[in-house]
C-alpha positions, 0 to 999 in steps of 0.5 A: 838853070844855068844863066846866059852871059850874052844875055848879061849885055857885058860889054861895059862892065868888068868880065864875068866868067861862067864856070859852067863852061869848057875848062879851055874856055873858062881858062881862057876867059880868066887869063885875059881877065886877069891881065887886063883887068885884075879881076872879074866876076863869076857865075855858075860857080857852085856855091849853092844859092841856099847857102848865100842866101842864108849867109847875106840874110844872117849878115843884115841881121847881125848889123840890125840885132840871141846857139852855136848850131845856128851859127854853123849854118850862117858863118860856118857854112857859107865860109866853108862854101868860100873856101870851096870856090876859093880853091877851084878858083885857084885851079882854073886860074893856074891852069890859066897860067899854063900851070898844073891844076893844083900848082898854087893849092900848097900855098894854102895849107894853112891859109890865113882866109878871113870873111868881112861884112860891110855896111855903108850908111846912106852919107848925106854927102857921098861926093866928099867921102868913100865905102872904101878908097881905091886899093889892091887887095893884098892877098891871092883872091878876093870873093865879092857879093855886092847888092843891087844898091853898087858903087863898086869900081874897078880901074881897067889895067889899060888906061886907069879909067874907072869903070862901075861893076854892074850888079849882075844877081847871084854873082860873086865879083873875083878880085886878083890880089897882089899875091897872085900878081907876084906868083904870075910875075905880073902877067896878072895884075892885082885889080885896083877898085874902090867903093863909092857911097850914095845919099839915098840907100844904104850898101852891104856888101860881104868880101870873102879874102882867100890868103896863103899861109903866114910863113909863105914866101913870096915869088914868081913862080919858077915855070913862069919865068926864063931868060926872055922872061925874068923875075919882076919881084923879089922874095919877101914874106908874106905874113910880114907884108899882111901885117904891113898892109892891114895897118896901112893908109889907104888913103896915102898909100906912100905912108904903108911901111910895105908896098907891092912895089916895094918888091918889085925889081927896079928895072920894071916901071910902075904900073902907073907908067906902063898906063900912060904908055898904052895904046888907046881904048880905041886901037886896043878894041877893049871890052869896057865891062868886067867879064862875067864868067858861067862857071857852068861851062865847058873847063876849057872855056871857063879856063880862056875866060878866066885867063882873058879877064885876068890879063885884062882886068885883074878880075871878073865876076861868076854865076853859076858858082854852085853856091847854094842862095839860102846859104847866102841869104840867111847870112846876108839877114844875118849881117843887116840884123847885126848892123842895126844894133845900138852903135854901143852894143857893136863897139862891144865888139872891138878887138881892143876891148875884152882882150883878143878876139878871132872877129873885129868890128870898126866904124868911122871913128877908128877908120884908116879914112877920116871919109870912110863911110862904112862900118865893118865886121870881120871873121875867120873861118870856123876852126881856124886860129891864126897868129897874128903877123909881128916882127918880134918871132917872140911876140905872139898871141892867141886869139879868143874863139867867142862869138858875138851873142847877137844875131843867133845865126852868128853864135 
């Protein structure tokens, strides 16, 4: 059953967006979200709640502790539903902007997605460290599944005030990345969010990064702009721009080689700039709250609340998203397994030990933070092998497709 947004009491937390509704509607929604927001959450998002719930239960197995058709219904199936939501997000969104349905789906022909698991340890001292610090993400959208235990915060575009994003259950939080931020010359902008750590419980959370292709050149998109609208940034690469960014400091965000704002046309002031410059909470009569969006709706509704969270926000969450819960609850069994392993049998895992690998797993020692408190584990889809990003054309490198032996639901 579908469920309620007014009964979800969102007044103060960031948009949720309930893709069950209208295409008008769901447009909508989305649009302000991502201005004022960056982001936003979704529900009735046709992710099958099987499917999450197979995958968040393979997720906290795998970070706990041995046959490839068990991993298939973990990784593989819960990506593929990803890549479901990630493109029908992409469609509501571009008709949000007032573009054709499938306007940003070429982008992605050979899209560069990754999911990643992260497990922060309960921290005997959370006010002098982070799960991760505040950053945008670099690509088109992130998908989010938080627990009940929190600590995700988004900055509301408006006033730089941080706000907690509610957990709100079977929701996925959708992050706008810089990407999109770029595509919609800065009509949306990339939600800025961070991750706070608490002394009692540990956090999981499983962030799903929908990214356009290595060779694709970043712009605005040429019907979003005109006289009276000129372009706010200058083309660039983005594989280039990945490679920067992944490598970079979160922390110091002056030491990245590349920045968003490194592109952005001069005459344009810093976000940072137009924050101080805004009108007050009180005048604007802002929602305090990240929008959630019933993805179950009318298109035309779920299309306006889209647009209003993006426009907001620069986010918002979903329910309703058709993702089945088995699905992600056996990959969420899955992840906790994984983080309860022996730290030495996790450090077996690193990319720089036994050569390439098409996963990653770092812990505190190597963070780009010496605060972090969290470990991480990524992956890539299921058939996809991406060539690292260098800036030697010449220098490349295939990964390994090896899969870690435990847990099975990851083999």
């Amino acid at each position: 059953m579908a469920q309620s947004v007014a009964a979800l009491g969102q007044a103060n937390d960031i948009p949720v967006v309930d893709l069950s509704g209208s295409i008008s509607s769901v447009v909508a929604e989305i649009a302000e979200a991502c201005e004022k927001w960056g982001g936003f959450q979704v529900i009735n998002h046709g992710v099958p709640l099987e499917v999450h719930g197979k995958f968040e239960l393979a997720m906290k197995k795998f970070f706990a502790q041995p046959t490839e058709e068990k991993r298939k219904e973990a990784c593989t199936v819960y990506g593929q539903e990803m890549e479901k939501l990630s493109f029908k997000l992409m469609e509501l969104i571009a008709m949000s902007l007032g573009l054709p349905r499938q306007r940003l789906n070429g982008f992605f022909k050979d899209h560069t997605s990754m999911g990643r698991l992260i497990h922060c340890p309960p921290c005997p001292t959370p006010q002098l460290a982070l799960g991760t610090h505040e950053h945008t993400d670099v690509g088109a959208l992130t998908i989010l599944s938080q627990d009940e235990a929190g600590g995700l915060e988004a900055q509301r575009t408006f006033d730089g005030e941080w706000i907690p994003v509610k957990f709100v259950p079977n929701a996925y939080v959708i992050n706008i990345g810089d990407m999109l931020e770029v595509w919609s010359n800065k009509k949306y902008v990339s939600l800025v969010h961070r991750a706070k750590v608490n002394s009692e419980r540990e956090r999981f959370s499983i962030p799903f990064f929908f990214n356009p292709a290595y060779y694709v050149v970043m712009e605005p998109i040429e019907e979003l702009t005109n006289e009276q609208n000129p372009a706010k940034y200058r083309a660039f690469n983005w594989g280039k721009y990945y490679g920067s960014r992944k490598y970079g400091n979160f922390k110091n965000p002056e030491l990245d080689v590349l920045r968003l704002k490194h592109f952005r046309l001069p005459k344009y002031p810093d976000q940072k700039v137009v924050i101080a410059m805004a009108q007050s909470v009180a005048a604007l009569g802002q929602a305090n709250d990240i929008p959630v969006v019933d993805l179950s709706g009318s298109i035309s509704s779920v299309v306006a609340e889209i647009a209003e969270a993006c426009e907001k926000w620069g986010g918002f969450q979903v329910i309703n998203h058709g993702v089945p819960l088995e699905v992600h609850g056996k990959f969420e069994l899955a992840m906790k397994k994984f983080f309860a392993q022996p730290t030495e049998e996790k450090r077996k895992l690193r990319k720089d030990i036994g050569g390439g690998k098409p996963y990653d797993y770092g812990y505190e020692e190597f963070s780009k933070n010496v605060d972090d408190w969290k470990e991480v584990f990524d992956f890539p889809l299921e058939k996809q092998t991406p060539t690292p990003v260098s800036y030697d054309d010449n220098t490349q490198r295939e990964l390994i497709h090896s899969w870690p032996q435990y847990p099975a639901e990851f083999r």
